[in-house]
Each structure stands twice: as C-alpha cells, then as structure tokens.
C-alpha positions as CSV (number, residue, x, y, z in Angstrom):
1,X,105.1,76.2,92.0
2,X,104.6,79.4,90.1
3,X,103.5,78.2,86.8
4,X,101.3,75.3,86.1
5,X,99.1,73.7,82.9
6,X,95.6,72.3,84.3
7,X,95.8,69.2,82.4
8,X,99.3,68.4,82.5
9,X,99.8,64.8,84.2
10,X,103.1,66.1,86.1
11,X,101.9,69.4,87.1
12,X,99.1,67.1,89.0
13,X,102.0,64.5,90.5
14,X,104.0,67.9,91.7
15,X,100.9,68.9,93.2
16,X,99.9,65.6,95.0
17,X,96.2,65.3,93.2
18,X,97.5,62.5,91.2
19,X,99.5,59.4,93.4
20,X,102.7,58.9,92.8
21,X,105.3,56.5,94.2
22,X,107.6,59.3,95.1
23,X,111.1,59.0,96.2
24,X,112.4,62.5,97.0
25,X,111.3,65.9,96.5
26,X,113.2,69.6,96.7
27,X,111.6,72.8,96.3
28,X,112.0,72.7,93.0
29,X,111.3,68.9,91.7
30,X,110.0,65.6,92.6
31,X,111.4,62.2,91.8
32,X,108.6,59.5,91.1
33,X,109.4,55.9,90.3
34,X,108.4,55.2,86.5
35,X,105.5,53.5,85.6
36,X,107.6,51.9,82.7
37,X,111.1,51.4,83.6
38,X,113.8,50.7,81.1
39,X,116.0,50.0,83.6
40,X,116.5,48.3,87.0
41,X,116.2,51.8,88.5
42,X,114.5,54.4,86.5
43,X,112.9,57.7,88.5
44,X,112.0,60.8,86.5
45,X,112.4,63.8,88.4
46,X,109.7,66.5,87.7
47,X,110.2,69.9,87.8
48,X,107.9,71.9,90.1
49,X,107.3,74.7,87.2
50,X,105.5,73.7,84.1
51,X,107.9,74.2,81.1
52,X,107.4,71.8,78.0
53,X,111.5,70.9,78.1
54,X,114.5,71.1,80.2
55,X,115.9,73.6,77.7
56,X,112.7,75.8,77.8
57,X,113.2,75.8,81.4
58,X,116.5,76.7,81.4
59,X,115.9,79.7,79.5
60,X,113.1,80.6,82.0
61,X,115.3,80.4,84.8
62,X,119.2,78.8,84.2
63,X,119.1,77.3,88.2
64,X,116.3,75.3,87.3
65,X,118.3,72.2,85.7
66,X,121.2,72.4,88.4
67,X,118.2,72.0,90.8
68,X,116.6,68.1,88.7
69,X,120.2,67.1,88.6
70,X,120.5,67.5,92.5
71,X,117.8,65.5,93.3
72,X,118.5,63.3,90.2
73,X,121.9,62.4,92.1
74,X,119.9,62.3,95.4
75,X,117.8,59.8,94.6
76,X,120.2,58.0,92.4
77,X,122.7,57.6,95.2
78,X,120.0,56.8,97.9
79,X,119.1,53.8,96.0
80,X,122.5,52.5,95.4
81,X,123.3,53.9,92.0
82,X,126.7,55.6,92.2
83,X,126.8,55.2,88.5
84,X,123.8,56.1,86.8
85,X,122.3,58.6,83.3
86,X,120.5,61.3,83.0
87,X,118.0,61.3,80.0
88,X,116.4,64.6,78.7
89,X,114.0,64.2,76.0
90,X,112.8,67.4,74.0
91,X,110.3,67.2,71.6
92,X,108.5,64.2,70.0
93,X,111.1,63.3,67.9
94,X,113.2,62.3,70.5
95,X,110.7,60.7,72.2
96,X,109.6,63.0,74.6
97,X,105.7,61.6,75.8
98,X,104.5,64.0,79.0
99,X,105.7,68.2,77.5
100,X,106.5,69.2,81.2
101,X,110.3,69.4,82.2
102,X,112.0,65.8,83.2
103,X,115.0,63.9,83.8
104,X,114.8,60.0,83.6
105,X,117.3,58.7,86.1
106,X,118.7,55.1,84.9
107,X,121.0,52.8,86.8
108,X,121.4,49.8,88.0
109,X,122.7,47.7,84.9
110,X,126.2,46.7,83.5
111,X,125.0,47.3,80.5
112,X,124.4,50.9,79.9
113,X,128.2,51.5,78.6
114,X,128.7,54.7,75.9
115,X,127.6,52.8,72.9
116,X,124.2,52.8,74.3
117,X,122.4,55.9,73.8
C-alpha cells in the first residue's frame, strides 16, 4: 500500500488494525461484507491506495479500477452472484460516506432490474 490517510476507516480495514469480515483480498483491494447491506449480498471492495474516489484513482494509476472489478467479480461469483452491480459513489452528493476508493458489490435479488438505479 503506497499511499495511506491515518484516520481513514478503510485505509485501517486494508491494513488489518480495524476487523473486518473479509471475503477476498488481491494486491490491490480487499472485499469486506457491509455493515449495512442493501442487498442480499452486498461487499465493498477497498482499494489498497488511499484515493478519495474511483475516478481519482483512476487518474493516479488507470489499472487500479480493472484491479476492484476483478475481485468485485471474484467475490461476487464465489458467493453465487453470477448476476450482480457495481456501485461507485463519488462525492457527497451521490452519496458517497467513507472518501477512500470503493465498489459496493450488490446481488442476490430479482429485483435490481435497469429501472433501479
């Protein structure tokens, strides 16, 4: 992990000082069940460098999202979702909570069709 905020809850999960129940982990990410799911599986998947949003880490390095969607689709797939979303908050506005790069990982229910964003 090359860059890192001290007081950033995720930076802490990535680092194993703060417990976690984590289901997979690259060199690049960790996937954590969420605390509050909004789905009948939901996992976030954390990247290991401290950026505030996927798109400032993609601008850092480009690889960096391809590497959260891997393990997105890992962990998706290992616990039955075939079918699942990706969720990318940036910003407050959209609803973004923790400002350290994450993917929420939903699956699990019929309804999640187009209409629901």
């Amino acid at each position: 992990m090359s860059e890192t905020a001290p007081d950033c809850i995720f930076c802490k999960i990535v680092a194993g000082e703060v417990p976690a129940d984590v289901l997979g982990r690259n060199d690049h990410a960790v996937s954590i069940k969420d605390l509050n799911p909004q789905a009948p599986f939901h996992a976030l998947v954390i990247s290991a460098d401290h950026h505030d949003n996927a798109a400032a880490s993609a601008a850092a390095d480009p690889a960096s999202v391809g590497h959260l969607v891997s393990l997105a689709d890992e962990v998706a797939k290992a616990s039955g979702n075939d079918d699942y979303r990706l969720i990318a908050n940036t910003g407050a506005g959209a609803g973004q909570t923790v400002f350290h790069t994450h993917l929420h990982v939903l699956g699990g229910s019929s309804r999640m069709t187009e209409t629901l964003v």
